[in-house]
LOMILUM-855667 format. One record per residue (C-alpha): y, z, x; residue number from 1; residue in one letter. Coordinates in steps of 0.2 Angstrom, whole numbers, always signed. Each point is the difference from the previous one (the first is absolute). Example, Ala and Ser with C-alpha at 12.3 -4.5 7.8 and 13.67 -1.06 7.14 Angstrom:
TIBA,-22,+39,+62,1,A;
TIBA,+17,-3,+6,2,S;
This chain:
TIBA,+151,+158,-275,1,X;
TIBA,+14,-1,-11,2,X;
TIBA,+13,+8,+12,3,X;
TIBA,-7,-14,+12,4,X;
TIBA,+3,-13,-12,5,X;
TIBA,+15,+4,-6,6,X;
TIBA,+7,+1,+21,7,X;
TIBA,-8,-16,+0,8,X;
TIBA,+6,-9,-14,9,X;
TIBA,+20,+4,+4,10,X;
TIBA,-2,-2,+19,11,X;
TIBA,+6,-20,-4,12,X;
TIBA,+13,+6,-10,13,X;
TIBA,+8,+13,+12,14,X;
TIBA,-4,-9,+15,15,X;
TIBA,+12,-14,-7,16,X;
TIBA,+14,+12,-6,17,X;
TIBA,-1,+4,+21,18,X;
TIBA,+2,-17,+2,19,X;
TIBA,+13,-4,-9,20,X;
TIBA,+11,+16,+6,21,X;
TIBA,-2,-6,+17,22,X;
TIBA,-17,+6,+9,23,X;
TIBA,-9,-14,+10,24,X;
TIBA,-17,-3,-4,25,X;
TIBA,-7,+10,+16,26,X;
TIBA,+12,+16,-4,27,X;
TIBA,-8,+3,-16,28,X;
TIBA,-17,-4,+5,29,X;
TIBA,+1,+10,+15,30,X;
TIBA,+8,+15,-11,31,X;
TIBA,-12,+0,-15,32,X;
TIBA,-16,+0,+13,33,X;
TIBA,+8,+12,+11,34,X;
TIBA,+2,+11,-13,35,X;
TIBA,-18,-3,-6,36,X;
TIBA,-8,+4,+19,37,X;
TIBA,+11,+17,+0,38,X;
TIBA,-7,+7,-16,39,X;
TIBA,-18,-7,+4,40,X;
TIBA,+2,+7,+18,41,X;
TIBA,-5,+19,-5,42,X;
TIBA,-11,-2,-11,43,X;
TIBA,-10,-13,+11,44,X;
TIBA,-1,+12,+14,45,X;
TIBA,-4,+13,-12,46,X;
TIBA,-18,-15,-6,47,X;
TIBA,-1,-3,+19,48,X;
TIBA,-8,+18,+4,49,X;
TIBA,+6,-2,+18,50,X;
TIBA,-11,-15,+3,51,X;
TIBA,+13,-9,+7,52,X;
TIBA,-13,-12,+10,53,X;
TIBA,-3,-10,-17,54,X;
TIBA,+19,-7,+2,55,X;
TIBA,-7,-7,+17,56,X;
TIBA,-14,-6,-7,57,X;
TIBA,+5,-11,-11,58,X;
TIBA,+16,-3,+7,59,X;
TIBA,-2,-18,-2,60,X;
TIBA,-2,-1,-16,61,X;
TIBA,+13,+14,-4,62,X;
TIBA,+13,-11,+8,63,X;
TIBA,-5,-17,-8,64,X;
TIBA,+2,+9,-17,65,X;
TIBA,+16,+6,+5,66,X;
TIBA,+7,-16,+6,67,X;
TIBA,-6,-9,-14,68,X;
TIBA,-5,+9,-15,69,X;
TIBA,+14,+11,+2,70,X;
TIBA,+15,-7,+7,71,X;
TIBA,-2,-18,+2,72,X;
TIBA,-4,+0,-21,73,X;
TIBA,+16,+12,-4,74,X;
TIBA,+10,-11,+13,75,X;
TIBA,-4,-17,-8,76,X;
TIBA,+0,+8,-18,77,X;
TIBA,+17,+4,+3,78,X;
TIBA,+7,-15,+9,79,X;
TIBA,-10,-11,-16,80,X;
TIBA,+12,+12,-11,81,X;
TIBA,+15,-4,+9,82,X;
TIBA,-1,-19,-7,83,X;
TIBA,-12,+2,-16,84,X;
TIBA,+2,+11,-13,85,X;
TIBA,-12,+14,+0,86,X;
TIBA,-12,-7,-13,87,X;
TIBA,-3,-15,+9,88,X;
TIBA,-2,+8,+17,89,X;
TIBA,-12,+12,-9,90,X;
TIBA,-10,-13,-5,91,X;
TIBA,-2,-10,+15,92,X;
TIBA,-6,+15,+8,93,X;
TIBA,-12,+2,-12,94,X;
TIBA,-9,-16,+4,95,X;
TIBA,-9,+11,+13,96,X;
TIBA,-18,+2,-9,97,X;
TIBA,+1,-21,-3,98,X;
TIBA,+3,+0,+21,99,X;
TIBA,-14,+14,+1,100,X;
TIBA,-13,-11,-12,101,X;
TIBA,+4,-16,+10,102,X;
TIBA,-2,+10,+16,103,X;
TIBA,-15,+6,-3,104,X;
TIBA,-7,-16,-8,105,X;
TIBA,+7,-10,+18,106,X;
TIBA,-3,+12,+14,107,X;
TIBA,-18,+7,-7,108,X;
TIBA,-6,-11,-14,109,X;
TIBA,+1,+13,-16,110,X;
TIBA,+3,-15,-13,111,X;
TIBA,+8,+9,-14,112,X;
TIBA,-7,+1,-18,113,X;
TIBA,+8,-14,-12,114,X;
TIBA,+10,+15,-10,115,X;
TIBA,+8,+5,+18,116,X;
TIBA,+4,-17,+4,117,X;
TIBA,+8,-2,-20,118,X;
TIBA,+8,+15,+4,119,X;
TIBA,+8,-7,+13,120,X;
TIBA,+4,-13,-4,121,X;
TIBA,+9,+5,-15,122,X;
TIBA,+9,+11,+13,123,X;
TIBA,+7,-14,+9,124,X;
TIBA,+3,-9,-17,125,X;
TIBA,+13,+14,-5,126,X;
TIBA,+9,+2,+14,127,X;
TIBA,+4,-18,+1,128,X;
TIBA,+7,+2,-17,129,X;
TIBA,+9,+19,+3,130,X;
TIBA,+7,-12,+17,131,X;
TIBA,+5,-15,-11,132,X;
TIBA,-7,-11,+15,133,X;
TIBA,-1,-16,-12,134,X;
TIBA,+19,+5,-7,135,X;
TIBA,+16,+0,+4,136,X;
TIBA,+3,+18,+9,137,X;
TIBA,+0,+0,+17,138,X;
TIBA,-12,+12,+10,139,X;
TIBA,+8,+7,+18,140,X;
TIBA,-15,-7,+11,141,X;
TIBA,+5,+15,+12,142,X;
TIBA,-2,+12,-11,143,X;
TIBA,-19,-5,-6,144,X;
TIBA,-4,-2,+16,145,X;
TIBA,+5,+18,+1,146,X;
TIBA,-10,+3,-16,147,X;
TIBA,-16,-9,+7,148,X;
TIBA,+1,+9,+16,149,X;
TIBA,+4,+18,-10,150,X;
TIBA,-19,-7,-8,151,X;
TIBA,-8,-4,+14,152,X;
TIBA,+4,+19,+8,153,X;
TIBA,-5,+4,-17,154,X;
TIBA,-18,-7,+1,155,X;
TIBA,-1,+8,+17,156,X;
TIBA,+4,+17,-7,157,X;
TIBA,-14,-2,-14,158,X;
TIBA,-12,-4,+14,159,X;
TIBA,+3,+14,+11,160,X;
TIBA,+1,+10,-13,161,X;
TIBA,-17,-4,-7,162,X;
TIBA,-7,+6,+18,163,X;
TIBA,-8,+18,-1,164,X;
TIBA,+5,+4,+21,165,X;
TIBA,-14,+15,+5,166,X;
TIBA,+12,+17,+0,167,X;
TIBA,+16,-6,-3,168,X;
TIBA,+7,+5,-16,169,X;
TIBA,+9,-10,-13,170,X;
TIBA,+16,+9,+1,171,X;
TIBA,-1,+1,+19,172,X;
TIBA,-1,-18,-2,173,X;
TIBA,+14,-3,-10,174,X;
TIBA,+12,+13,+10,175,X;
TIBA,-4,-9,+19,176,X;
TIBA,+2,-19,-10,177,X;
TIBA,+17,+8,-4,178,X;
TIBA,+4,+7,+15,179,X;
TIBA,-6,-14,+11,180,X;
TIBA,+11,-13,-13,181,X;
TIBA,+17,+12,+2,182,X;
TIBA,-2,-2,+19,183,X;
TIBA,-3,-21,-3,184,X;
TIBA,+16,+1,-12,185,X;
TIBA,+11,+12,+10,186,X;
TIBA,-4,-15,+16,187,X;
TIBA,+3,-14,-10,188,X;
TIBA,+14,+7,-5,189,X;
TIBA,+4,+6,+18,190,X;
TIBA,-3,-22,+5,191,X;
């Protein structure tokens, strides 16, 4: 967990460094998840136990998490980079489990608890202060719109994730999501 956290917490970091030498969004994007679906790709086969017919299975799904979870999150996450700084970008795209409580109150009437809604609300309240809306520094409108979408694939990925799909390991998961958002990257990239 700490070696998880640790990749995690300098990802922003490096990623900009990337940036800034000269790597497009979508080069280091596709270049950190490839590199993810390559070292997953044996040990995945190793969890699959030769049933191969649980890809097919939930192949749907496999691809949405790719798509979005995977690749359009890292994709927009690094494009929200490119025009905020890291800490701001980071935080935007932490507004998923506010999108995820306001989702799940709208689409399937789970009114949340007064604490959950304080909490976010006092979410929303700091980044409005971490963003100076109400000041004097200017906020690149592309680059939260970048951040929001980064949250929205975000929220996505916590919901897909959440699902337990019948005989289809967590690490499989993970490995085809990779796989299937190198292949998306490596065609838009391609476009």
């Amino acid at each position: 967990a700490l070696v998880s956290a640790a990749g995690f917490g300098t990802s922003g970091a490096f990623a900009k460094s990337l940036l800034e030498a000269g790597w497009s969004p979508g080069g280091a994007v596709t270049v950190r998840i490839g590199g993810a679906a390559l070292a997953l790709l044996v040990p995945a086969a190793v969890a699959l136990r030769g049933n191969w017919r649980v890809l097919l299975r939930h192949g749907r799904m496999l691809s949405v998490y790719g798509l979005v979870a995977v690749a359009a999150c890292q994709f927009a996450y690094f494009n929200a980079v490119t025009r905020l700084s890291v800490g701001v970008a980071l935080l935007l795209e932490y507004l998923a489990p506010v999108l995820l409580i306001g989702w799940m109150w709208v689409r399937h009437g789970e009114r949340p608890t007064r604490v959950t809604i304080a909490g976010s609300a006092l979410a929303i309240a700091g980044l409005v202060f971490v963003l100076d809306v109400t000041g004097s520094v200017e906020v690149d409108a592309i680059g939260v719109v970048w951040a929001l979408a980064a949250a929205v694939s975000v929220a996505v990925y916590f919901t897909l994730s959440a699902r337990e799909p019948e005989g289809l390991p967590p690490l499989v998961m993970s490995a085809a999501g990779m796989v299937v958002a190198t292949g998306a990257l490596l065609a838009l990239g391609a476009v």
